[in-house]
PyMOL Python script that loads the backbone (N, CA, C, O; Angstrom):
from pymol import cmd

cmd.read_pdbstr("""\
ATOM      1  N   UNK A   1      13.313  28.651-105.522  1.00  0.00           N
ATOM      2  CA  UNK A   1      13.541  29.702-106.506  1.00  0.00           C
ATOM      3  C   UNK A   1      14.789  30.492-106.112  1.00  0.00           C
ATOM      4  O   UNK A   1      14.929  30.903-104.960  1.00  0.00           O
ATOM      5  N   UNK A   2      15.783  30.725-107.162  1.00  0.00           N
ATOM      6  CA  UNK A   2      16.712  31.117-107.035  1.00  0.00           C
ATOM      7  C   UNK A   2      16.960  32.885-106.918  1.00  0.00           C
ATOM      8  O   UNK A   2      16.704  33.448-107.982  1.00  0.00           O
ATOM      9  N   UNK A   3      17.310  33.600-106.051  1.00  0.00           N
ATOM     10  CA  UNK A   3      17.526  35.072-106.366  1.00  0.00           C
ATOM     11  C   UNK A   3      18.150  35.629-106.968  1.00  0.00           C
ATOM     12  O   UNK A   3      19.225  35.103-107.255  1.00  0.00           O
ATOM     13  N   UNK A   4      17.962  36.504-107.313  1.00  0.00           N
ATOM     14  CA  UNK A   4      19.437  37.616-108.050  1.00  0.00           C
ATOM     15  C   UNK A   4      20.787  37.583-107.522  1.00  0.00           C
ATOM     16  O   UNK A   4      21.961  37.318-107.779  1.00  0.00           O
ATOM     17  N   UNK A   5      19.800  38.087-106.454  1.00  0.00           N
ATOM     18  CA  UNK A   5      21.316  38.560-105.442  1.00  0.00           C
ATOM     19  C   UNK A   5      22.128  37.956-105.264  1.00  0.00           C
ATOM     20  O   UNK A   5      23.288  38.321-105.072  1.00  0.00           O
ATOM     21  N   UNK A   6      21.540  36.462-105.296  1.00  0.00           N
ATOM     22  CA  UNK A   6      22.627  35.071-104.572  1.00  0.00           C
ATOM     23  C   UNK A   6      23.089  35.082-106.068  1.00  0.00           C
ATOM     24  O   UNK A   6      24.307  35.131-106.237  1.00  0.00           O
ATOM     25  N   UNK A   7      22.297  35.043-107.162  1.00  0.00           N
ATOM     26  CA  UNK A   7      23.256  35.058-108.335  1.00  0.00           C
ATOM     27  C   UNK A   7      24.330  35.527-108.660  1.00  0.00           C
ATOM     28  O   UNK A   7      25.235  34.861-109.163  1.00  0.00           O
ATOM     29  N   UNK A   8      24.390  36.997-108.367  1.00  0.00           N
ATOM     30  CA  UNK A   8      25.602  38.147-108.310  1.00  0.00           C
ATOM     31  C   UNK A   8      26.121  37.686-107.346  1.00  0.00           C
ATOM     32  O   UNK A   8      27.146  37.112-107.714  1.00  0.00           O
ATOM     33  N   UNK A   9      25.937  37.587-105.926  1.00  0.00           N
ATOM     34  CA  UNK A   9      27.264  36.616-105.122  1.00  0.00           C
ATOM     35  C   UNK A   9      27.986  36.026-105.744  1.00  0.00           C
ATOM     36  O   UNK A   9      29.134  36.428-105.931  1.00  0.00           O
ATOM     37  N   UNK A  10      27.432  34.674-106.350  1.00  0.00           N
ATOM     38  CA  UNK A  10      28.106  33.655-107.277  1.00  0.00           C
ATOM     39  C   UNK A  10      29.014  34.192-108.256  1.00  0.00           C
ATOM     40  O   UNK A  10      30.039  33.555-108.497  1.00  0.00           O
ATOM     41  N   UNK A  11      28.762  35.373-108.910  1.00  0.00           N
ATOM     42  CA  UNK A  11      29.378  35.562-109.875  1.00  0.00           C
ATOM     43  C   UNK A  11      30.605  36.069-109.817  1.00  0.00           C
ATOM     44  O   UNK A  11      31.570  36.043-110.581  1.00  0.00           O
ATOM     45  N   UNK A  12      30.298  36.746-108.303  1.00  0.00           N
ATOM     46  CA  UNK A  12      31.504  37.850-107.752  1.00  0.00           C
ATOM     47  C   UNK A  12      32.030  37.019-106.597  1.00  0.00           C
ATOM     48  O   UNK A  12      32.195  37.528-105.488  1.00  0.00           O
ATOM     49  N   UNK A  13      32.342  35.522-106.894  1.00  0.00           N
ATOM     50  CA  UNK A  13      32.331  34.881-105.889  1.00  0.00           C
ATOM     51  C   UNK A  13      32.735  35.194-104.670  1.00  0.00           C
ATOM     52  O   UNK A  13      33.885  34.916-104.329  1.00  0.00           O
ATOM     53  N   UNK A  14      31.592  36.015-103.550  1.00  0.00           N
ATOM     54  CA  UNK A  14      31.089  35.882-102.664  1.00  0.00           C
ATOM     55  C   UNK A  14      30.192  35.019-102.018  1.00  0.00           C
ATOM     56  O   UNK A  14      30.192  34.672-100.837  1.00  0.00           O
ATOM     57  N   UNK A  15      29.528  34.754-102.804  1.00  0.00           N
ATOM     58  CA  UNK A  15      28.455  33.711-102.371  1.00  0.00           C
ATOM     59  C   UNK A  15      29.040  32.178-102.594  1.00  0.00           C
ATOM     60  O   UNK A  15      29.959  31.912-103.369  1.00  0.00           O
ATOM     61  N   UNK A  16      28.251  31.105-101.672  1.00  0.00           N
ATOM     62  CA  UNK A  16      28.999  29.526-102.078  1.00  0.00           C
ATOM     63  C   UNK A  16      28.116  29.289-103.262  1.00  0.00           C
ATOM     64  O   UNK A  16      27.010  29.789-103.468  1.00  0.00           O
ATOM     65  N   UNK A  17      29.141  27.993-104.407  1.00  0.00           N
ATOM     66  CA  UNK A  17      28.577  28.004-105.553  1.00  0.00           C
ATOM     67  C   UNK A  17      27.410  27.433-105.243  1.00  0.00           C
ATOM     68  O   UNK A  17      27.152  27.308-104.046  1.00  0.00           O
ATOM     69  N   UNK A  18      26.231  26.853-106.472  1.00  0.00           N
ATOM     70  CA  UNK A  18      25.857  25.782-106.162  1.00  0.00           C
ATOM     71  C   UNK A  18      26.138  24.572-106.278  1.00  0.00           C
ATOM     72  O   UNK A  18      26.925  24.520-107.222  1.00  0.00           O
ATOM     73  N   UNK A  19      25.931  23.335-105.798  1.00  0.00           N
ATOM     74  CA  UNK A  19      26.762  22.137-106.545  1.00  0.00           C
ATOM     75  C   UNK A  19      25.446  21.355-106.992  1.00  0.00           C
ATOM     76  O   UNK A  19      25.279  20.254-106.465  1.00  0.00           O
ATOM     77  N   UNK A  20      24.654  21.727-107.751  1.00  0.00           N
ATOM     78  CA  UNK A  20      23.976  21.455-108.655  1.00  0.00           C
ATOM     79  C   UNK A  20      24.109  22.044-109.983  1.00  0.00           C
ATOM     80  O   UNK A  20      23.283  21.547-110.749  1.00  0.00           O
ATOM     81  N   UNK A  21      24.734  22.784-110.446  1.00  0.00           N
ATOM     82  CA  UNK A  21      24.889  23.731-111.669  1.00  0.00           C
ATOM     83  C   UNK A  21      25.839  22.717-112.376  1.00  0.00           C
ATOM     84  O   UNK A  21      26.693  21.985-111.877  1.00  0.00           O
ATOM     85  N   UNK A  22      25.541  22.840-113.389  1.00  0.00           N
ATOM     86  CA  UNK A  22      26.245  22.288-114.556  1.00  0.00           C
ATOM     87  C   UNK A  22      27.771  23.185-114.886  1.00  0.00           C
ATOM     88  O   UNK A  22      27.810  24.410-115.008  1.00  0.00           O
ATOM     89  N   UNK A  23      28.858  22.353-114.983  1.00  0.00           N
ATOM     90  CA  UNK A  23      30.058  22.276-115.141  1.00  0.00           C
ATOM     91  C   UNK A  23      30.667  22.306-116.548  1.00  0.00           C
ATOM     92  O   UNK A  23      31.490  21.416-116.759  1.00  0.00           O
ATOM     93  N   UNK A  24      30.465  23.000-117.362  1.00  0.00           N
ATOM     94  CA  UNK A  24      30.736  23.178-118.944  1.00  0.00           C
ATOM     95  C   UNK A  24      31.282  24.234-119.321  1.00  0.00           C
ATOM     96  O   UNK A  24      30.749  25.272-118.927  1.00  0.00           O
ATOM     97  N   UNK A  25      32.303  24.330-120.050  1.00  0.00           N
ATOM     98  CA  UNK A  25      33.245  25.008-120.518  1.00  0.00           C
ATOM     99  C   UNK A  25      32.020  26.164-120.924  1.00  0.00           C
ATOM    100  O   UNK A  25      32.384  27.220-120.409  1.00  0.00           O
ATOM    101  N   UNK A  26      30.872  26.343-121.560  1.00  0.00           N
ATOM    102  CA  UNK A  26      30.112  27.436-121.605  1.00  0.00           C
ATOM    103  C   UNK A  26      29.878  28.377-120.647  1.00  0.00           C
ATOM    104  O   UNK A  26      30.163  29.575-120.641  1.00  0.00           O
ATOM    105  N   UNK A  27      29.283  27.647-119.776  1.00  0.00           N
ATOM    106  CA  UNK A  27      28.507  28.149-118.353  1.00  0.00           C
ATOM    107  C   UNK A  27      29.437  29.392-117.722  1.00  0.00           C
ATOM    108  O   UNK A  27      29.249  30.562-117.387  1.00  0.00           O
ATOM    109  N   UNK A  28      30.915  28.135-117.772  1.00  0.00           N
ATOM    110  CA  UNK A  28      32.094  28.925-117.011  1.00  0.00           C
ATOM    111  C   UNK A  28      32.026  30.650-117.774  1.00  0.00           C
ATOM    112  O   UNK A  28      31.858  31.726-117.201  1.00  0.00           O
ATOM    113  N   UNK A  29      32.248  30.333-119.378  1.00  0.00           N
ATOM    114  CA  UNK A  29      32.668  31.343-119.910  1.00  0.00           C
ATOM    115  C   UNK A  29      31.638  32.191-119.960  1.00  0.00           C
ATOM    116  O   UNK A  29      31.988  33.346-120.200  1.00  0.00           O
ATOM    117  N   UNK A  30      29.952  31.947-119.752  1.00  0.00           N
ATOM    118  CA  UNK A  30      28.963  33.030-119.260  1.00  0.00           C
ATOM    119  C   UNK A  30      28.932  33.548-118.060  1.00  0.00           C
ATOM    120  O   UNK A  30      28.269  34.535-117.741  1.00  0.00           O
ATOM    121  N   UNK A  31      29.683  32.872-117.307  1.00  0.00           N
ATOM    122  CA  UNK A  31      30.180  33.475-115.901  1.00  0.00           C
ATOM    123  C   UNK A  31      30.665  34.362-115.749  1.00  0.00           C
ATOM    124  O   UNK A  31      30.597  35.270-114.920  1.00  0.00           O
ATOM    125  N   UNK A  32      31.452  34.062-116.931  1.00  0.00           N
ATOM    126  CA  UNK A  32      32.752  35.014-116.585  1.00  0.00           C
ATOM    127  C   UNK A  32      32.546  36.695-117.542  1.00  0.00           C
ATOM    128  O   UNK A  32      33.203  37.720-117.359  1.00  0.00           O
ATOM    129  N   UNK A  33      31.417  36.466-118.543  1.00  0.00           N
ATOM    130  CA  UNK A  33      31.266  37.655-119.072  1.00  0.00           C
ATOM    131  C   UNK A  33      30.138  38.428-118.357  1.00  0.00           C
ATOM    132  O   UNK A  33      29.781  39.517-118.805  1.00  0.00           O
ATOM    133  N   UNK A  34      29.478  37.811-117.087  1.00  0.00           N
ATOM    134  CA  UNK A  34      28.173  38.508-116.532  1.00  0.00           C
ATOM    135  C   UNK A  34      29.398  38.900-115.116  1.00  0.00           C
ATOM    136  O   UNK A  34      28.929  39.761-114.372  1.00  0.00           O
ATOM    137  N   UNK A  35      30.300  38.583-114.843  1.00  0.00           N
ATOM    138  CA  UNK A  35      30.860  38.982-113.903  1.00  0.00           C
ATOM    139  C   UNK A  35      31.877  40.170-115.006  1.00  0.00           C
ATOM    140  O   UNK A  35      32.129  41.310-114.614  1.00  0.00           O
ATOM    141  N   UNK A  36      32.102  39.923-115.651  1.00  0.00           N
ATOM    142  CA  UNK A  36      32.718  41.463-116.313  1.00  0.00           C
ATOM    143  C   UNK A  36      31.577  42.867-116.440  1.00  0.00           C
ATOM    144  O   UNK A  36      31.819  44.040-116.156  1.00  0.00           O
ATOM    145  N   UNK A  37      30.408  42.322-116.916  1.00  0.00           N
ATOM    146  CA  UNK A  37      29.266  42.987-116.655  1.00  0.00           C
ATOM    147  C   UNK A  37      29.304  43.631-115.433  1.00  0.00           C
ATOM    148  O   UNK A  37      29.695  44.791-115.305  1.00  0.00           O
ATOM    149  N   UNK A  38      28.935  42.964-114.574  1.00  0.00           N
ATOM    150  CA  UNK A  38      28.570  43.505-113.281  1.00  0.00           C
ATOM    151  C   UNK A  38      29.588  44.678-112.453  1.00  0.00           C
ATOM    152  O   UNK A  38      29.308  45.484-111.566  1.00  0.00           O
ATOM    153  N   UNK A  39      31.031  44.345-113.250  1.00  0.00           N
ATOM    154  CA  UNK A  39      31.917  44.938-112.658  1.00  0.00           C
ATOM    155  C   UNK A  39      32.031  46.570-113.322  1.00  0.00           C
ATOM    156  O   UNK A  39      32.299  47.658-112.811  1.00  0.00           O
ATOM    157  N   UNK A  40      31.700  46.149-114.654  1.00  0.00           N
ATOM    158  CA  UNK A  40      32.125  47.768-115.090  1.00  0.00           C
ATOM    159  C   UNK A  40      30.449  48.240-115.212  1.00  0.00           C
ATOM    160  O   UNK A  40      30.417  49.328-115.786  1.00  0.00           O
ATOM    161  N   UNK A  41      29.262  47.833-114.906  1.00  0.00           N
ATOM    162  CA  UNK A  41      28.159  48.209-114.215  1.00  0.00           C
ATOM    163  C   UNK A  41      28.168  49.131-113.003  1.00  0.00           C
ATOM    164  O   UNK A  41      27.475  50.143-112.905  1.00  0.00           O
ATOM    165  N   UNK A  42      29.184  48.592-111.921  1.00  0.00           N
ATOM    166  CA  UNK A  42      29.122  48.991-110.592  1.00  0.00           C
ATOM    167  C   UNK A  42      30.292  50.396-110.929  1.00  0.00           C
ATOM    168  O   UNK A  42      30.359  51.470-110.333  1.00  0.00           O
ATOM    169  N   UNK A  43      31.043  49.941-111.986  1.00  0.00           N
ATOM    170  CA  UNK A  43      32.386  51.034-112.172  1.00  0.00           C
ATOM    171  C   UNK A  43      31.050  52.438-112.661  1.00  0.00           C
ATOM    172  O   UNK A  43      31.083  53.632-112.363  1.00  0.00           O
ATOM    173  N   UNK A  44      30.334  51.917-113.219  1.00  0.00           N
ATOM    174  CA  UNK A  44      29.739  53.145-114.286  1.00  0.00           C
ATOM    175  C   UNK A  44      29.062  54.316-113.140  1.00  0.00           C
ATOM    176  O   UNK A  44      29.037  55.544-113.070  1.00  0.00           O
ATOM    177  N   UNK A  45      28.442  52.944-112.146  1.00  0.00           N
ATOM    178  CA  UNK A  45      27.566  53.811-111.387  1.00  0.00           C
ATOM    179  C   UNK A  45      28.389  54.776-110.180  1.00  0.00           C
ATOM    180  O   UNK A  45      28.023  55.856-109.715  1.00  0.00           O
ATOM    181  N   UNK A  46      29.678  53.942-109.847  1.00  0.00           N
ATOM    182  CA  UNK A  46      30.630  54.922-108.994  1.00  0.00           C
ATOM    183  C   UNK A  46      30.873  56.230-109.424  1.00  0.00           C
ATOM    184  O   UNK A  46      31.033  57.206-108.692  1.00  0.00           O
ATOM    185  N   UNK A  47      30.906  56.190-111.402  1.00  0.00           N
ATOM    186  CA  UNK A  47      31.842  57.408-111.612  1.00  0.00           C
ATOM    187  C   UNK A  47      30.372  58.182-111.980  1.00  0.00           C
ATOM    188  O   UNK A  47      30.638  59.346-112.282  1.00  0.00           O
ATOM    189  N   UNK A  48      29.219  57.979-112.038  1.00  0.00           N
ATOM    190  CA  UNK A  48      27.596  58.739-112.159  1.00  0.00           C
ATOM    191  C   UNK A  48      28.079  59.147-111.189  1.00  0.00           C
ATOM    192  O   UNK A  48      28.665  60.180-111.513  1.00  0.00           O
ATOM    193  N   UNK A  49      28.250  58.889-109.720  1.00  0.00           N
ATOM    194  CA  UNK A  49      27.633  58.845-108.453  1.00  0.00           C
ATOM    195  C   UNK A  49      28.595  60.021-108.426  1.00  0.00           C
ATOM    196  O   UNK A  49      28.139  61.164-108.438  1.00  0.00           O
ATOM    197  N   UNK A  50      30.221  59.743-108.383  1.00  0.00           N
ATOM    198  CA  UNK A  50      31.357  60.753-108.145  1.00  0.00           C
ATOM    199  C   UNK A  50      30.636  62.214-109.224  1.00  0.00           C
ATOM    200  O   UNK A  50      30.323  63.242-108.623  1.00  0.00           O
ATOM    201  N   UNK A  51      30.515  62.170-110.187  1.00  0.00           N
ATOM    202  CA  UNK A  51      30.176  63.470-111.571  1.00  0.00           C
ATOM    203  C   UNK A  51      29.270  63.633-110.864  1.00  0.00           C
ATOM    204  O   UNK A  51      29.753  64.559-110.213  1.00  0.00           O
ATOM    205  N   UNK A  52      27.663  63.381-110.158  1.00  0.00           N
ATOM    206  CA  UNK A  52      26.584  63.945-109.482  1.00  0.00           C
ATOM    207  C   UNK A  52      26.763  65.167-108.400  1.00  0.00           C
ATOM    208  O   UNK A  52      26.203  66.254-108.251  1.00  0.00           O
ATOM    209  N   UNK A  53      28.036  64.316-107.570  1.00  0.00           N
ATOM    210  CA  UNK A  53      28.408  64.962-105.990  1.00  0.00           C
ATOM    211  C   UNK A  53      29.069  66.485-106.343  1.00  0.00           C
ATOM    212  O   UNK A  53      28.943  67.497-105.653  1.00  0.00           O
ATOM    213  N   UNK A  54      29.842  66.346-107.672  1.00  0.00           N
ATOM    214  CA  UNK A  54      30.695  67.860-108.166  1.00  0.00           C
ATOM    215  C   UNK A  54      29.795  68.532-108.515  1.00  0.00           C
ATOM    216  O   UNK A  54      30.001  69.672-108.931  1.00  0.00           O
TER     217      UNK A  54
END
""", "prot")
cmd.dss("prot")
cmd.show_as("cartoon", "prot")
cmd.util.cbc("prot")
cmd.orient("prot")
């Protein structure tokens, strides 16, 4: 069973891929919009975190 976490590695490639995953012009391009996700996710929670501390 696969984790999250190692998922978000993958996405933010940190983590090694798997080389069982399917290779399709889709996949890539859901990759690439859950790694835009994740990024302005982590942006949102920096600038919560910064507006909390003031």
């Amino acid at each position: 069973m696969k984790s999250i976490w190692q998922q978000i590695l993958r996405y933010l490639y940190i983590g090694k891929k798997d080389p069982d995953a399917p290779k399709t012009r889709y996949v890539y391009m859901m990759h690439g919009m859950n790694r835009i996700s994740i990024i302005l996710f982590l942006v949102a929670l920096i600038i919560m975190l910064i507006r909390l501390l003031r």
